[in-house]
N, C-alpha and C positions, 0 to 999 in steps of 0.2 A: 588508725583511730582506735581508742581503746575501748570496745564496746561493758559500758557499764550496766549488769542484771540486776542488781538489787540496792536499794538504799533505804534507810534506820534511821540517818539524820541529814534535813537538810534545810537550806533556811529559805523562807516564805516572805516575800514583799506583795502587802496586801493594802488594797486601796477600794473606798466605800465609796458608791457615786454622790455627788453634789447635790443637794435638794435645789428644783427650779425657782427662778424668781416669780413672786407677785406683778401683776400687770396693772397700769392705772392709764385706764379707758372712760368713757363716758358714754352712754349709749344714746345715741342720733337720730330720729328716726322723721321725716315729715311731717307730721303735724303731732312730735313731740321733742320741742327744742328745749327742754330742759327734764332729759329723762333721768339722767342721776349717774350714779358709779356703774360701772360694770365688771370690772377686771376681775379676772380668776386667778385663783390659789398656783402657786408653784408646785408641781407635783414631789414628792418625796423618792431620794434617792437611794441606790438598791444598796440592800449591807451583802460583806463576804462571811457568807457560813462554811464551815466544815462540818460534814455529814459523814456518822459509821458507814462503811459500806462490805458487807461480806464479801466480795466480788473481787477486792483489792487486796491484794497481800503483800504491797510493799510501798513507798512515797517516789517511786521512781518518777510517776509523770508530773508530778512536783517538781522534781530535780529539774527538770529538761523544761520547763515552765514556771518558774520561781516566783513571776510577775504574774497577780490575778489583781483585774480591775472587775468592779462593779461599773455598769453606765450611768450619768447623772441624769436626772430628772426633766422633764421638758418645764421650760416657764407658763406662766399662768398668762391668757388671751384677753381680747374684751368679747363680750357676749358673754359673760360669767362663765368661760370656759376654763378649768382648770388643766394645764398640766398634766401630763402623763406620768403616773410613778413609773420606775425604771425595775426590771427585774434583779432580786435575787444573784448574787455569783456564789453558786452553789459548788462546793470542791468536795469529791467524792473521797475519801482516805481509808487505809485499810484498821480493821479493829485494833483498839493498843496501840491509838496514836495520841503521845502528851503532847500539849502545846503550851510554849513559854514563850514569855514577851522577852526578843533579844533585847533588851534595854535593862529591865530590869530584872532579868532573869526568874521572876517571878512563874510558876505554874499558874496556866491560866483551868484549866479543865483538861478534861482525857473523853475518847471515846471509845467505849467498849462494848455497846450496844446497838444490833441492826437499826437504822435510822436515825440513831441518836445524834443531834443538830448542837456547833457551839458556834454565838455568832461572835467572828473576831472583832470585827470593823463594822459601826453600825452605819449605817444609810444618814445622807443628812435630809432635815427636816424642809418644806414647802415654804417660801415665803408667803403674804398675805396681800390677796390683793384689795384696790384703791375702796371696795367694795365692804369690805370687814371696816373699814372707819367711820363707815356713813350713822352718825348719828344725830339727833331733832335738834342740836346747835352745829353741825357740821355736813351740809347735807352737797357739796361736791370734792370731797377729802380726795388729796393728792397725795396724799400718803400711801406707802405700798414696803414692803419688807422682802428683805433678799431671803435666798435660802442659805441653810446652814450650810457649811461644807460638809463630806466624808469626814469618817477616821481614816489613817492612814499611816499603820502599823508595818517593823518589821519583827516577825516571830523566828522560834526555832521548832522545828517540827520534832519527833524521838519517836520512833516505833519501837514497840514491846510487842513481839509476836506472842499470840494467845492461843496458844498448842495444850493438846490435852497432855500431852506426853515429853517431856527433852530428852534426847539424848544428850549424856555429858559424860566426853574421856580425854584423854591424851591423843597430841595429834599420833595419827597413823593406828589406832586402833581398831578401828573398823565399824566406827560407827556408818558412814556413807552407804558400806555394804550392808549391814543389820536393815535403813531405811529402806533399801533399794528390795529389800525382800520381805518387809513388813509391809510395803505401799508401793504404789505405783508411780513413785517418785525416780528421778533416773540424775543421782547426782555425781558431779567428778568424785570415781576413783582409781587413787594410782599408788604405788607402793613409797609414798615417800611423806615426811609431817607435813602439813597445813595446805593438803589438797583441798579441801573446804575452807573457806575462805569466807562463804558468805550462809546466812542460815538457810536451811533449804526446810520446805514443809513438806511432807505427804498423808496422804488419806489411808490407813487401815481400814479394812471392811469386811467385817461376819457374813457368812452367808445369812443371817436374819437382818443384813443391811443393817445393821448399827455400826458406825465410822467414829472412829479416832483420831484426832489430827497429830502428828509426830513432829516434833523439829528437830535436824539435827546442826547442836550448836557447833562450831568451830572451832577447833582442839583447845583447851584449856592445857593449861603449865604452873607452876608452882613459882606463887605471886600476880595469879592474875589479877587481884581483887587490885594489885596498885600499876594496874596495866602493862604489865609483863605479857610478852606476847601479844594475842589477839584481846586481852584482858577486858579494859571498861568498855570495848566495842562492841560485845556478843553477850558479856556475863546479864547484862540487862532481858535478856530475851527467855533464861529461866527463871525472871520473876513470874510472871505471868502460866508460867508451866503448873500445872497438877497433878504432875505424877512423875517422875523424873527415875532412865536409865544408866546406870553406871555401866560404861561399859570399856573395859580391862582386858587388854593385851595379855594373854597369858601364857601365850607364848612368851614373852619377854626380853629382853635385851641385855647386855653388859652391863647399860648407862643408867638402866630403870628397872625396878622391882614391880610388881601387879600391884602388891600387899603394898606399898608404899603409894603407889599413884593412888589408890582408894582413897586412904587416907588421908591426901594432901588434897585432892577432889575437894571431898566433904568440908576441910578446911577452909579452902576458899570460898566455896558457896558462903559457910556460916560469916567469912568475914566482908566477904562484899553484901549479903543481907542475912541478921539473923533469921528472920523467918521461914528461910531456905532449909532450917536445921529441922524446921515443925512437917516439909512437904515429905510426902509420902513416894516412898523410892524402893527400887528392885536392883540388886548385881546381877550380871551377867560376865562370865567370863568365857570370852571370845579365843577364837584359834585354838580349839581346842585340841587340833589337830596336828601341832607346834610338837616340836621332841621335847621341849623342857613346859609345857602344859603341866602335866602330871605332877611333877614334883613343885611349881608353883602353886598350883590350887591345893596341895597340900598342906604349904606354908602360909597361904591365905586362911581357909579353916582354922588351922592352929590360933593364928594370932588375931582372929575376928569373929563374933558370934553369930557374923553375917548369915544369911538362908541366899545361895549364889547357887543361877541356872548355869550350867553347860553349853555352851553351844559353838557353832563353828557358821560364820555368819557365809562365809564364802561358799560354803557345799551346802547351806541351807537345812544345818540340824542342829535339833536341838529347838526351834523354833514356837512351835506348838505349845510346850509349858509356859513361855514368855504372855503370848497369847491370850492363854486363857486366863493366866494371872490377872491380864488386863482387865480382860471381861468380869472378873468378878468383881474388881477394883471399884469398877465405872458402870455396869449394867447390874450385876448380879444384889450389889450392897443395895441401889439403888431402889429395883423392884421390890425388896424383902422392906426397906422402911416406909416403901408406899402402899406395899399390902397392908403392914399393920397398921397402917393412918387408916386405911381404909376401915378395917376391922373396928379400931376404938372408934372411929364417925358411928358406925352402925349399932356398937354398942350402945352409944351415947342416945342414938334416936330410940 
């Protein structure tokens, strides 16, 4: 059986419970033989919401569960007793998840905030019971109303992993290894293209406890943006990135140049989203430890204005400057424009 770790898309059959029926009773009692209506309300039937949830980082238990019902509503008694509403089917999903209606392909909403609630399928409404018609020309109504049905929708789910950081290179470059020594992420590596296969996350952490989240995407190739290779299945996951590493074999190959994979990189980002052109990015050229390094990064400079780290991800050097670049990226800019908020607040008092 082939065990599956992670999923991005899968599709959702979601069902709202039934609101109860209205009941038509009359109330009985020994020395009141003509007490009037009684019958209570249908209770209201539960809707299916999807809730942000930081805990979740991928739509796996989705997959393995596609069918989520809401329970319907209980009916309305006599003794003016209403019906039970039914709870809520709450579905917990992980941040940077779209939701589209599979009919109409339409985007319904996205969520990208801890407890942020979309509700798909709403709950149906309580019928009325014999007791809502009693009026001063109608005073034993046998009238009563059913309840409404559920919605009862099928969606497509899309995760957009929300990383502070992508990695993005060619398969076999060593992004796996860069993750695996920036975070305490432990993902397949092996000396051959598209060991990564699926986006992997991990946590950088300063000794001041300030954390980064990293993703590393799964090798891009030149024409990903029209699904070449692992193309429109992963290129989605550095939307949502803030800060994005280029990372180049520069050791190099017969088949492939460093100075060309850059540039064919950057290309595809801009054509599967421009806005990918405006994210703020760092080079790193890996293996630096390769015999033909040397005279690659040479040819890289030459022919780019780029500002490109060193480093060798496997013997773990070169590391440190990547780091602190981060740090000032993400902490350092950050404190420096809340000091000065601070300072003009105080002026201002």
């Amino acid at each position: 059986m082939k065990h599956v770790v992670f999923k991005d898309r899968i599709k959702l059959y979601a069902r709202a419970g039934n609101g109860g029926n209205g009941c038509v009773s009359f109330r009985r009692e020994k020395f009141l033989p003509k007490g009037g209506p009684d019958g209570g309300d249908g209770g209201h039937g539960g809707s299916v919401i999807l809730k942000c949830d930081f805990n979740e980082d991928s739509l796996l238990p989705l997959y393995y569960k596609p069918h989520q019902k809401a329970r319907h509503a209980g009916h309305g008694e006599g003794g003016d007793r209403h019906g039970k509403n039914s709870e809520d089917c709450i579905i917990n999903v992980a941040p940077g998840t779209v939701v589209f209606d599979a009919e109409t392909d339409e985007c319904l909403g996205e969520l990208v905030k801890e407890g942020e609630e979309l509700v798909i399928c709403k709950g149906g409404h309580g019928g009325l019971g014999n007791c809502r018609f009693k009026s001063s020309t109608n005073q034993a109504p046998r009238e009563f109303s059913e309840g409404t049905k559920g919605e009862e929708k099928v969606f497509w789910l899309e995760l957009k992993l929300m990383a502070d950081v992508g990695l993005v290179g060619y398969p076999n470059a060593g992004k796996s290894t860069l993750l695996s020594q920036l975070t305490h992420a432990h993902p397949k590596i092996a000396p051959y293209p598209f060991t990564t296969i699926n986006p992997i996350v991990g946590t950088m952490e300063y000794e001041n406890f300030s954390r980064l989240k990293i993703a590393d995407i799964p090798g891009l190739i030149e024409g990903a943006h029209e699904g070449v290779g692992l193309g429109h299945q992963f290129l989605r996951h550095i939307e949502r990135s803030r800060f994005i590493i280029f990372v180049l074999d520069m050791a190099g190959t017969d088949e492939r140049n460093p100075t060309d994979d850059f540039l064919h990189l950057k290309e595809e980002l801009r054509l599967h989203l421009e806005t990918l052109s405006c994210t703020p990015y760092l080079v790193v050229a890996n293996k630096m430890d390769g015999p033909l390094a040397d005279e690659n990064l040479k040819e890289f400079k030459a022919r780019t204005d780029e500002n490109i780290y060193e480093i060798s991800a496997a013997l773990g050097e070169g590391l440190e400057p990547v780091k602190e670049h981060l740090y000032k990226h993400f902490f350092e800019t950050k404190r420096i424009v809340e000091e000065a908020a601070e300072l003009e607040n105080a002026d201002e008092d």
